[in-house]
N, C-alpha and C positions, 0 to 999 in steps of 0.2 A: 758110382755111389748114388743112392737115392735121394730124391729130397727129403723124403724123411728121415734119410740117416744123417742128411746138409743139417735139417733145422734141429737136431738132436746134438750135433756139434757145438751148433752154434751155440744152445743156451747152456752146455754144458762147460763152454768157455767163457760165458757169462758171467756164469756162476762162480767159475775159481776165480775169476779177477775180482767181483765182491768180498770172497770170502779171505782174499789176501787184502783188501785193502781196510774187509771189519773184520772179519770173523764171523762166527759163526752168531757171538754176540756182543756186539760194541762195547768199547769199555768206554770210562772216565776221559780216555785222550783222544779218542774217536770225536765226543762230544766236545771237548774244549777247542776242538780242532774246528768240528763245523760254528758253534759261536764266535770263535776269532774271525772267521770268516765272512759269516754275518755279518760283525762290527763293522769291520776295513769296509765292507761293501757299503754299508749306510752311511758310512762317514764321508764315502766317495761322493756316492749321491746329495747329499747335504749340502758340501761345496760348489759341487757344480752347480748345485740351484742357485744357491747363497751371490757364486760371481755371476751369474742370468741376470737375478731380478736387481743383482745393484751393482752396475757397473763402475760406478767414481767412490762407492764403499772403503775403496783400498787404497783410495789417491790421497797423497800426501795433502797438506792445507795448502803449503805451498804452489802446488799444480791446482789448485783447486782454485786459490785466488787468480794463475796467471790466466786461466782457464776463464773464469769470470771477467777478469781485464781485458782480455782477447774480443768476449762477446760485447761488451761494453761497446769496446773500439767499434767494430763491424755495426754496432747497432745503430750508432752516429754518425757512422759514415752511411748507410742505408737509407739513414734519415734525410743526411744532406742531399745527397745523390735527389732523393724524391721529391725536395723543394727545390732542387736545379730543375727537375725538368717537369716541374708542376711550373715554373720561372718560364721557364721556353716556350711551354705551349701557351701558356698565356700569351707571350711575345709575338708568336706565331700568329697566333689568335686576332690579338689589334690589331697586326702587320698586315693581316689577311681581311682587315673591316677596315682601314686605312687605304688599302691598295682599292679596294671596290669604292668606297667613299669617292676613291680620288679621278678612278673610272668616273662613277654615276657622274661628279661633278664634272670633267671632260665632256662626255657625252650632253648631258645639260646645255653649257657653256657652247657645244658645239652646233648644238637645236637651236638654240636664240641668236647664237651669231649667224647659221643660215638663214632663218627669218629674215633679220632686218637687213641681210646683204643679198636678199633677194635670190638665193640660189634653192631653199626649197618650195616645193609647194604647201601653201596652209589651207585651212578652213577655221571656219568660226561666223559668228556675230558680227554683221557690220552694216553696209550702207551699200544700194547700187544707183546710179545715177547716170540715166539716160538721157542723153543729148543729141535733140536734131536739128539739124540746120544744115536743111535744103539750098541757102543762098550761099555757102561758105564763108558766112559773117565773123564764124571764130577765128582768133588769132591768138597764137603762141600764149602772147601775155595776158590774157583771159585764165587760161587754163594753167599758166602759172597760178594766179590766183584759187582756182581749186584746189591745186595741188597742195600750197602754203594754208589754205584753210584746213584740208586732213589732216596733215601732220601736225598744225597745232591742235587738233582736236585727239590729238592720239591712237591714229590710224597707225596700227602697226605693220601693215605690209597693203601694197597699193598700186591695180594693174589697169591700165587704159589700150584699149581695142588688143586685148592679149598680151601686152608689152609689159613685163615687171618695170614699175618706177621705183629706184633706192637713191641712196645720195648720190650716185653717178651719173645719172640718167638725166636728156635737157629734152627741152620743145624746142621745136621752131615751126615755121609757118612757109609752106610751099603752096603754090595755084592748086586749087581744088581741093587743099586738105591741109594737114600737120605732118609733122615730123616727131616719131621719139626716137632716141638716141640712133638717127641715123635709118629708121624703118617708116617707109610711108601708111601713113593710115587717113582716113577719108570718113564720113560722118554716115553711118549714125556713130557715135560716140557713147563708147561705153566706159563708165569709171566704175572700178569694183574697191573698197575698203574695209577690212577689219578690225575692227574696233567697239567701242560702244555705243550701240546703231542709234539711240537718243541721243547723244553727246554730236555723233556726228554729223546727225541731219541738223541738230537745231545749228551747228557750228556753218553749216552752210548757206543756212537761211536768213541771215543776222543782214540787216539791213545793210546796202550797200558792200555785200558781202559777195561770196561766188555765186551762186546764184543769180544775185540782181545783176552784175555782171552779163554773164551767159544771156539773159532775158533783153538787155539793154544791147547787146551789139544783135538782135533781131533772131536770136534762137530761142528754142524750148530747153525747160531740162524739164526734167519730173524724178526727185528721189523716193527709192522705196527700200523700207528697211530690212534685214533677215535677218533670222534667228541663228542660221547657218549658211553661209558664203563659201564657196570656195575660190580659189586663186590659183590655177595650175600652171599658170606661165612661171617661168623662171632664167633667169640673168646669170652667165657662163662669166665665174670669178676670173678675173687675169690678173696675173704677175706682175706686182707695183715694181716701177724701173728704176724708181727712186726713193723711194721710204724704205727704210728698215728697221725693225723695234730696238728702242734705244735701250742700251746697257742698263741693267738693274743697277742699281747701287748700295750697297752695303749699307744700315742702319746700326 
């Protein structure tokens, strides 16, 4: 068979299936037939739209309120939730400007107690005070009395011929020289002090004072003041064998 006798078939089986399903001219039930069908079809469409755009449209009042009690609930517990840990992080927060405070304050506390225990080195403002005596006319208790005049003038750290002086630390007096804590030293004599380098010179030069001293057993001194001193000797803390910090006590 040809194709053109194929496509002669075909619309000639077309055709009788139209013509049995209208005729050759539609009637009255032809037509009421395609409008019913129209209807149903639009009416399908309508609904579908209808439950699209409004989902809770068709919910009872009932589900409607449990529905809004539900979200109530969640919205208060969400709430709470966000002030617990708006709570926390704050807590965090201080905890973490608490724990650095309580650093900086260690660290602090740990600078000023090396100072005055003589185990770092400082610089600053103070006084130096050079001492000769060529005949070895000084004696221990001289230079006690320089010493007793810094400190009351508020020398805060205080080193003679390299030797850190702190509250531990003694003179004595051997042939041809001094003694600090057990270290020979020999003149020229050098005293270094930190402090307030007016305060401390005048504090030495008070009549009948360290100074007159010093000048009176047959030596020189000559103080000069700085702006910036340093003091780099330092004193190796040891392990007290018998003090221990005593128990706090509850208030």
């Amino acid at each position: 068979m040809t194709r053109d006798a194929e496509r002669t078939a075909a619309g000639g089986g077309a055709g009788r299936l139209r013509h049995l399903l209208l005729g050759r001219h539609p009637t009255w039930v032809h037509v009421l037939i395609v409008l019913l069908c129209a209807a149903v079809g639009f009416a399908l469409a309508v609904q579908v739209r209808q439950t699209q755009e409004d989902t809770y449209a068709t919910m009872r009042q009932d589900d409607i309120v449990r529905l809004l009690d539900e979200l109530s609930v969640r919205n208060r517990e969400l709430t709470e939730e966000g002030m617990e840990l708006r709570r926390e992080l704050g807590e965090l927060e201080s905890g973490s400007s608490s724990r650095a405070a309580a650093q900086e304050a260690a660290a602090q506390q740990a600078r000023v107690q090396g100072i005055l225990a003589g185990a770092l080195p400082v610089t600053g403002p103070g006084v130096e005070i050079a001492v000769h005596d060529p005949s070895g006319a000084v004696s221990a208790p001289v230079f006690v009395t320089v010493l007793e005049e810094l400190r009351n003038a508020g020398a805060e750290a205080i080193e003679l011929n390299d030797q850190r002086i702190t509250a531990s630390s003694w003179l004595g007096t051997r042939p041809g020289g001094l003694v600090v804590s057990g270290v020979d030293i020999s003149a020229p004599y050098v005293w270094r002090a930190i402090g307030d380098p007016q305060t401390l010179a005048v504090a030495l030069d008070i009549p009948g004072g360290a100074l007159a001293s010093i000048r009176a057993a047959g030596a020189a001194a000559e103080v000069t003041q700085h702006d910036d001193l340093a003091i780099t000797s330092v004193q190796a803390l040891s392990e007290p064998e018998w003090a221990t910090p005593a128990p706090v006590e509850d208030r």
